[in-house]
VOGU-3710 file (C-alpha; in Angstrom, 3 decimals, decimal comma):
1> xxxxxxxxxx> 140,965/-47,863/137,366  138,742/-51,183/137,257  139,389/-51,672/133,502  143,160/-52,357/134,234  142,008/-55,332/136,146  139,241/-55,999/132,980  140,070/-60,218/132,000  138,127/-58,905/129,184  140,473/-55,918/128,528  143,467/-57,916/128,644
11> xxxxxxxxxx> 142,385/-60,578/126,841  141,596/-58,867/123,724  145,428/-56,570/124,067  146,367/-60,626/124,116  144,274/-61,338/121,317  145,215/-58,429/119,136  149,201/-58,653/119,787  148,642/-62,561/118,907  147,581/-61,956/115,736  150,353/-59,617/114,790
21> xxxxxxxxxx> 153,671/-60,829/116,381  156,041/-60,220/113,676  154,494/-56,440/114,088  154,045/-56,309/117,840  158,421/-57,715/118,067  159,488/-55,259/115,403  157,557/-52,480/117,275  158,654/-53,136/120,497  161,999/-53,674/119,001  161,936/-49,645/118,307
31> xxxxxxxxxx> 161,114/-48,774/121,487  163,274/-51,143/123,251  166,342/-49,651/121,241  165,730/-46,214/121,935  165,850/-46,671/125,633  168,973/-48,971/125,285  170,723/-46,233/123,563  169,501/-43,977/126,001  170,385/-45,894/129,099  174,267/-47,120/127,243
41> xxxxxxxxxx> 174,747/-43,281/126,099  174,093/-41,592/129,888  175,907/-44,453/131,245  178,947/-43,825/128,960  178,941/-40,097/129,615  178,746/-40,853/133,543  181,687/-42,937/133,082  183,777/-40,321/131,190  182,916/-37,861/133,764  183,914/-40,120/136,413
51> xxxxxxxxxx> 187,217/-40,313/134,712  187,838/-36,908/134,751  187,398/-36,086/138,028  189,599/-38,848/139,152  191,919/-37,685/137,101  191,598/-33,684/138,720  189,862/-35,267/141,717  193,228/-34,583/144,199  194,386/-31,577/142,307  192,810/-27,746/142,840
61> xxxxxxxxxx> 191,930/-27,524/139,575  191,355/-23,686/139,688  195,222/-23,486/139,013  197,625/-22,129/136,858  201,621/-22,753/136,498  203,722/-19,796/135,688  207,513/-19,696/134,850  210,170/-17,763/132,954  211,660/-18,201/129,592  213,564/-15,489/127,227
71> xxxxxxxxxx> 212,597/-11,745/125,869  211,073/-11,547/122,759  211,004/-7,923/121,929  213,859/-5,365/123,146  212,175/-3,154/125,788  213,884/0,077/128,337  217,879/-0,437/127,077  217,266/-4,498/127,553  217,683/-6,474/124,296  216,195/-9,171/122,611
81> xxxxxxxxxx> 216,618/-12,814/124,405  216,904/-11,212/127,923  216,798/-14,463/130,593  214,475/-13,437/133,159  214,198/-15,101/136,585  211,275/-15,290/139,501  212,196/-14,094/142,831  210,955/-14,081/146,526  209,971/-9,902/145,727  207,771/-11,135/143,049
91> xxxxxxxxxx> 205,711/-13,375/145,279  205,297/-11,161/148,001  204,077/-8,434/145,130  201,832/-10,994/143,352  200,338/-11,971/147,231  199,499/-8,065/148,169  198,240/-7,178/144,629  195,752/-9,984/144,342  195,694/-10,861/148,075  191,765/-11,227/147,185
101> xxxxxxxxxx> 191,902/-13,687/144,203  194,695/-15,862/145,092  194,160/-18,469/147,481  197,379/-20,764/147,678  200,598/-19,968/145,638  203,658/-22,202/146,012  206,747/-21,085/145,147  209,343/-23,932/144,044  212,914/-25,141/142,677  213,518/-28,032/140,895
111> xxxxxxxxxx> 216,571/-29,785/139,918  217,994/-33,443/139,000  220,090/-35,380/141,500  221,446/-38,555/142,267  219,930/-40,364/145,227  221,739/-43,233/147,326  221,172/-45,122/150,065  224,294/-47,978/151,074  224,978/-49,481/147,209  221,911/-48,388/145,977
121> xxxxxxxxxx> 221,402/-45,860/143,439  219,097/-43,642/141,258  218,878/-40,490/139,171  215,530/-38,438/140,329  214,008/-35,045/140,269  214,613/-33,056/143,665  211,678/-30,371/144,390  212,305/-27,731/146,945  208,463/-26,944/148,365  206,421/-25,498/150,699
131> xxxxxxxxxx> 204,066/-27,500/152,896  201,322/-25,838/150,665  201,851/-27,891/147,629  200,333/-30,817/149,323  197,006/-28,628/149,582  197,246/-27,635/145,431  198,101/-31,336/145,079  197,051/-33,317/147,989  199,770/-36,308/147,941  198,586/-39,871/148,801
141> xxxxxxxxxx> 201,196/-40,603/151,633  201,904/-44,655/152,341  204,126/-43,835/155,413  204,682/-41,047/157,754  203,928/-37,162/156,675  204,717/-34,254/154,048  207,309/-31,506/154,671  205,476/-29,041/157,361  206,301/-25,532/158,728  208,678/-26,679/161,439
151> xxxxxxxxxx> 210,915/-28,188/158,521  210,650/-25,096/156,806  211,509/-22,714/159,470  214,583/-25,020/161,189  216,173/-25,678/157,368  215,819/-29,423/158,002  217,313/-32,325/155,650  214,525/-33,745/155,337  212,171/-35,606/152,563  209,775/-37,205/151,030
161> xxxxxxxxxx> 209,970/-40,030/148,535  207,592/-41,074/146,167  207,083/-45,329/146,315  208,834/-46,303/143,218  212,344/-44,401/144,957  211,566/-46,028/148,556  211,268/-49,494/145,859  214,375/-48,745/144,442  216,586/-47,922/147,611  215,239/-49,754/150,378
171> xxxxxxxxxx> 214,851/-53,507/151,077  211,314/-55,292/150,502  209,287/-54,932/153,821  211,774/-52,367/155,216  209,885/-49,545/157,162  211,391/-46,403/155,518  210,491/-43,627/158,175  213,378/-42,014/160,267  215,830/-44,091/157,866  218,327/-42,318/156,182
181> xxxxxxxxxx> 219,435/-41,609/152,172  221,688/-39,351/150,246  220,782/-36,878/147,837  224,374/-35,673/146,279  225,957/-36,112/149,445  224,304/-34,634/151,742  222,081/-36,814/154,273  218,355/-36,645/154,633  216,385/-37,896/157,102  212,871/-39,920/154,933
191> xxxxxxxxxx> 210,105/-38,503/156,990  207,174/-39,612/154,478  206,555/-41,993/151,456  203,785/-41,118/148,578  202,024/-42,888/146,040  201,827/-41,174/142,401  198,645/-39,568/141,782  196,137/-42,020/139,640  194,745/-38,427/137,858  197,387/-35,574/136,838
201> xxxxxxxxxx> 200,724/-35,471/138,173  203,236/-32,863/137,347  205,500/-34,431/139,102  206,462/-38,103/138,889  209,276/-39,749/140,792  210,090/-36,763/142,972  212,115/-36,764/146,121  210,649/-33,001/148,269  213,037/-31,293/150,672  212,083/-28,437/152,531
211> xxxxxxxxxx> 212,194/-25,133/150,478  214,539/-23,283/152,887  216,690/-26,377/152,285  217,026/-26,499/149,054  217,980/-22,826/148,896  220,870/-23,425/151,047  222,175/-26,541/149,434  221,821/-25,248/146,215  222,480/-21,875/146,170  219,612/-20,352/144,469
221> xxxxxxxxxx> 219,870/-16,993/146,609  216,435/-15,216/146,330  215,445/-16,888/142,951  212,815/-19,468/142,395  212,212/-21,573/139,125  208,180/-21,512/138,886  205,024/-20,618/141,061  201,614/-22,303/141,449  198,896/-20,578/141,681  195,276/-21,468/142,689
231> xxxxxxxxxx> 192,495/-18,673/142,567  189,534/-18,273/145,086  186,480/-20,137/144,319  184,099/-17,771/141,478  187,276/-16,495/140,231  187,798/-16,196/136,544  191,732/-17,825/136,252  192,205/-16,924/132,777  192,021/-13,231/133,893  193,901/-13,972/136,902
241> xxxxxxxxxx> 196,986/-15,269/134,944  196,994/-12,369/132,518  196,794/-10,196/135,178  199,882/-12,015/136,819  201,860/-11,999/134,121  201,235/-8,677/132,938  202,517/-7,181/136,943  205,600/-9,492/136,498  206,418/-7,841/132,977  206,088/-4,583/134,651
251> xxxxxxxxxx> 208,184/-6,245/137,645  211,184/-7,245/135,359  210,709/-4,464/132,485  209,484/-6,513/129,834  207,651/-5,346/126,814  204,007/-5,508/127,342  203,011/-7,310/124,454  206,362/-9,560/124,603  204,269/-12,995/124,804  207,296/-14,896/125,053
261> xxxxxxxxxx> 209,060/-13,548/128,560  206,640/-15,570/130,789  205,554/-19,121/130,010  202,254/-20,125/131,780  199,950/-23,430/131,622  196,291/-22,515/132,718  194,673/-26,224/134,195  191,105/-24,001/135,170  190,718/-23,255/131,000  191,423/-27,391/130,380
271> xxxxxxxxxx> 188,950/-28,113/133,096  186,526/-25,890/131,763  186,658/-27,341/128,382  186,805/-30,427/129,358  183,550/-29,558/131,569  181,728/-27,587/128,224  182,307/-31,110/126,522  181,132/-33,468/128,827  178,040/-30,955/129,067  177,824/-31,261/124,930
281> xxxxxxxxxx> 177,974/-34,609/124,860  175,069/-35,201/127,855  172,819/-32,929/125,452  173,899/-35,016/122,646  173,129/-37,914/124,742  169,760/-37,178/125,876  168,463/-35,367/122,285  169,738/-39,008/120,724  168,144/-40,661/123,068  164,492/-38,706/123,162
291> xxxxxxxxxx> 164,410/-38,694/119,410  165,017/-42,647/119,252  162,432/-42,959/121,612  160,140/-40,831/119,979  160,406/-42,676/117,038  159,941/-45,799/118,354  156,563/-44,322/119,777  155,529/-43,311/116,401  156,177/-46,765/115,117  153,673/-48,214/117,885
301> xxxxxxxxxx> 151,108/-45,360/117,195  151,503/-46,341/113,463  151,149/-49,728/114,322  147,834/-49,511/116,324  146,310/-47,254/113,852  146,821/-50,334/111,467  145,017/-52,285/113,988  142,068/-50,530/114,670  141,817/-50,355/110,696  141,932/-54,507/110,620
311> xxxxxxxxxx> 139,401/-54,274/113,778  136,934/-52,369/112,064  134,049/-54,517/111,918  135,121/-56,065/115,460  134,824/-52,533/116,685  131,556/-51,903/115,081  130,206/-55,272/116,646  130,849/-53,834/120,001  129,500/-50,760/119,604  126,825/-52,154/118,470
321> xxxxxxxxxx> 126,006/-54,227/121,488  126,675/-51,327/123,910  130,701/-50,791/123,847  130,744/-47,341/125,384  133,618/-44,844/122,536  135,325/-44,559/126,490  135,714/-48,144/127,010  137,066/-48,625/123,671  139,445/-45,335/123,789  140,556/-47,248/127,171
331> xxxxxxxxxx> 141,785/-50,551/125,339  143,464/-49,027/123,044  145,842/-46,840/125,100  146,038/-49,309/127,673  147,750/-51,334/124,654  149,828/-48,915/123,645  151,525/-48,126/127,146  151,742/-52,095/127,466  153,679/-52,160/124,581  155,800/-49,149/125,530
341> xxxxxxxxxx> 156,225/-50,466/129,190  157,279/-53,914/127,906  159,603/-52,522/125,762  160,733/-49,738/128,455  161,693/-52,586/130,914  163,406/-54,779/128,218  165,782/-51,860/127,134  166,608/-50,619/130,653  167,549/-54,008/131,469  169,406/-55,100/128,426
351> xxxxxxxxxx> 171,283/-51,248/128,585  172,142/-52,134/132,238  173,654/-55,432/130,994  176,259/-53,226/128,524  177,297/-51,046/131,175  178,161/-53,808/133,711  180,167/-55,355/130,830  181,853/-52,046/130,239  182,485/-51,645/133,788  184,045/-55,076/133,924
361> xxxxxxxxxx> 186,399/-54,484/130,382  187,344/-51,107/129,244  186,489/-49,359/133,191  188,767/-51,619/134,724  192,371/-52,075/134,765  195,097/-49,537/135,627  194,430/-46,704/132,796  190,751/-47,325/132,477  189,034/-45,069/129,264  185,394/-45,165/131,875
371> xxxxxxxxxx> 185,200/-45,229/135,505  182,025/-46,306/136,799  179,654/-46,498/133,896  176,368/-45,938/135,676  172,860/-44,510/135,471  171,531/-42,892/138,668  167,900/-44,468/139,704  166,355/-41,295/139,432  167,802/-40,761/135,597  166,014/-44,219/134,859
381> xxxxxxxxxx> 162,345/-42,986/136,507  162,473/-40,245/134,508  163,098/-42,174/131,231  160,658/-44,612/132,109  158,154/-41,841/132,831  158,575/-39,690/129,352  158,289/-43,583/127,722  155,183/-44,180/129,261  153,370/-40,821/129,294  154,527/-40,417/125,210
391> xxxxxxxxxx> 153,066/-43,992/125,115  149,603/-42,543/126,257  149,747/-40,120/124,099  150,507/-42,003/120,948  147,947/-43,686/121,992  145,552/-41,411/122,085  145,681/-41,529/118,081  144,269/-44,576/117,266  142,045/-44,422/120,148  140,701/-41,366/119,204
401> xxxxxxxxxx> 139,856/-43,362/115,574  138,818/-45,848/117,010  135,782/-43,697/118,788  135,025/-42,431/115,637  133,961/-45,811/113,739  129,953/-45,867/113,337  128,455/-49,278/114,086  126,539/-49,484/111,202  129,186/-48,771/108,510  131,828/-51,296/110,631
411> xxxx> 129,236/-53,870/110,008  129,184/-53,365/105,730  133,052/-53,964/105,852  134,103/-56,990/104,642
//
């Protein structure tokens, strides 16, 4: 390792890149811009996938919605454009047969109501739910708590408001828990206030009541309007749903292949394509970014062979007054990974520079495209490492010329 302390050493790298610095910028320019595309690209990616999961990030994204709609196909006496309607029977069927795959299901109602408190007004949706909707969705409370089993079993009027409604019926400042509101006339007691969800919300401005509730204020007997359903971790939800549907056909004697009966959204297959992309594009990422980097290496390789071609008769002269093929071999490498470190550090820094002005423009702000747009340490290393180890070995090239020029015929060059 004493020739990377060589004055000597380092002053002819000096020397040689001195002579050539149009060459030596343009070929550190390639190098530089392969690791800045590199560095920008993984950074970008990171940032996308950031977004998503704080999009997903308070939702169980192994999930999938299920609701009726009409018959499609006549089927057992029943004609075409049957209405169909979920019930308490099919839960507790759908729980025993897949009482191994399922993992949370919440029934629910829905329905549009006015909501008043004093003179204040507003139109929102009303959601009858079980406490486990707030473990499908976890809810980001501002005040008190979520609807909980003790609601649920004493048919309590109670509920929970999202901000925008406590904004819209209360007074600035006014602490909302254990005050009271209307919700067509009937008198609830506000026992929690959320935030909407940054990331997916099915939602929106929702006022929950207890489930039990809601079925007694509104009549809906032993019918419900939808179910979500989240599977057990390893389980395959696209199977799960057609599984689902297919007992609930049987359940309510629909045609089998009647793909109109049962309406279903599937978020595990969006998050797994969403996933398969983001994996794509970090492929995409990386094979951009190795081949730009490669190239750049070439360009130094083709540069030093140049080089040692101009240095002939220098090289002869040493070898002729006892420069050892090693020593030389040595120099020439050691400029090559100087040039590939130099340019290494330049486009790590100058990529670094992009990302914090992403992060401070398009990953900021309320809706922000990134989140984040980072490149972990240990990413970097290993990008610095395959820079500088296909450095050496570009190197290796011209060094391995270089060895082969005979003193004697360097010295008849002119």
């Amino acid at each position: 390792m004493k020739f990377l302390f060589d004055t000597d050493t380092w002053q002819e790298i000096y020397g040689s890149i001195r002579k050539n610095k149009i060459r030596t910028v343009i070929t550190i320019i390639g190098v530089l811009w392969g690791i800045f595309i590199l560095v920008v690209l993984l950074g970008a990616a990171r940032g996308m996938e950031n977004n998503f999961k704080k999009l997903f990030g308070d939702f169980a994204t192994n999930s999938v919605f299920i609701w009726t709609q009409a018959t499609d196909k006549p089927f057992k006496g029943f004609q075409k454009g049957r209405s169909l309607n979920l019930t308490f029977d099919d839960i507790e069927i759908l729980k025993r047969t897949y009482k191994d795959e399922i993992k949370l299901l919440a029934p629910r109602n829905q329905t549009n109501s006015r909501l008043m408190r004093n003179f204040k007004t507003g139109d929102f949706k009303i959601s009858g739910d079980y406490p486990v909707l707030d473990k499908i969705q976890k809810k980001d409370l501002v005040y008190g708590r979520f609807i909980n089993e003790s609601d649920i079993t004493n048919t309590r009027k109670v509920c929970v408001i999202s901000e925008n409604i406590y904004k819209q019926l209360f007074e600035k400042n006014e602490y909302p828990v254990g005050e009271y509101i209307k919700i067509n006339e009937v008198t609830y007691k506000v026992v929690g206030i959320y935030k909407l969800s940054s990331g997916v919300e099915i939602d929106g401005e929702t006022a929950y009541i207890p489930f039990t509730t809601f079925k007694k204020i509104y009549n809906t007997s032993n019918n419900i309007d939808w179910m979500m359903v989240t599977a057990n971790k390893n389980i395959d939800i696209e199977q799960i749903e057609q599984n689902m549907i297919q007992t609930l056909k049987a359940l309510h004697k629909v045609h089998p292949d009647d793909e109109r009966a049962f309406g279903s959204f599937n978020l595990g297959t969006r998050i797994d394509k969403l996933n398969g992309f983001l994996k794509g594009m970090q492929f995409l990422t990386w094979f951009v970014g190795i081949a730009t980097l490669i190239a750049g290496v070439f360009a130094i390789g083709n540069i030093l062979l140049i080089t040692v071609k101009e240095r002939t008769k220098e090289i002869g002269i040493r070898r002729a007054l006892g420069a050892t093929p090693s020593s030389i071999r040595r120099q020439i490498i050691l400029e090559s990974v100087f040039l590939t470190t130099i340019a290494g550090m330049l486009g790590i820094i100058l990529g670094g520079g992009i990302l914090f002005l992403l992060d401070t423009t398009i990953a900021s702000g309320e809706n922000p495209i990134l989140v984040n747009p980072t490149v972990n340490i240990p990413i970097i290393i290993i990008s610095f490492s395959i820079l500088i180890i296909l450095g050496t070995l570009i190197g290796l090239i011209p060094a391995h010329m270089a060895t082969l020029i005979k003193p004697i015929e360097a010295l008849r060059e002119e």
